[in-house]
C-alpha angles and dihedrals in degrees: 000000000000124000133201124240137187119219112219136214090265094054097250123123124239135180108266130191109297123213118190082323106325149029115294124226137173113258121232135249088289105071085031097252110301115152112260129205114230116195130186125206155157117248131210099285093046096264116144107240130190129196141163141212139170112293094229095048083052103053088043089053097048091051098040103021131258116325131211121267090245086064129096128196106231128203097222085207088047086230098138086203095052100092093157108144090243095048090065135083142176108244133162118258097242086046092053095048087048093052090050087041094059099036086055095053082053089069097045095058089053 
């Protein structure tokens, strides 16, 4: 299990607040803002690690299991900041770009 820690002023490491397995932040610009998961851990050989997902994909992980890497979590309302467990759902990614592509198109008729 990994566990997110906080490194303090004095060096030394604490527990800090975990979220589906990490600290959550707010993404940048980039991935359009949508909050991330940043996890810090040791590996094998002892060496502190950090990495970091969507937050979304993370929560939905850590209630179903791992998904594979073809696979999008999608938010069934579209709403990016709505992360409830009922609002996610497993979808392919080519069904998931299908489903933006034509919401988008949606937008354009009107």
């Amino acid at each position: 299990m990994l566990k997110a820690l906080k490194l303090q002023r004095n060096g030394t490491r604490k527990m800090a607040k975990e979220v589906a397995g990490g600290k959550a932040y707010t993404g940048s610009k980039q991935n359009g803002g949508r909050k991330i998961v940043v996890i810090h851990y040791k590996d094998s050989s002892g060496k502190w690690r950090t990495t970091s997902k969507n937050a979304a994909r993370a929560k939905y992980e850590k209630k179903n299991g791992k998904l594979s890497k073809d696979t999008d979590v999608d938010h069934k309302d579209n709403n990016k900041n709505n992360d409830s467990a009922g609002n996610l759902r497993a979808m392919s990614h080519k069904k998931n770009v299908g489903k933006e592509n034509k919401r988008r198109a949606g937008k354009r008729d009107k």
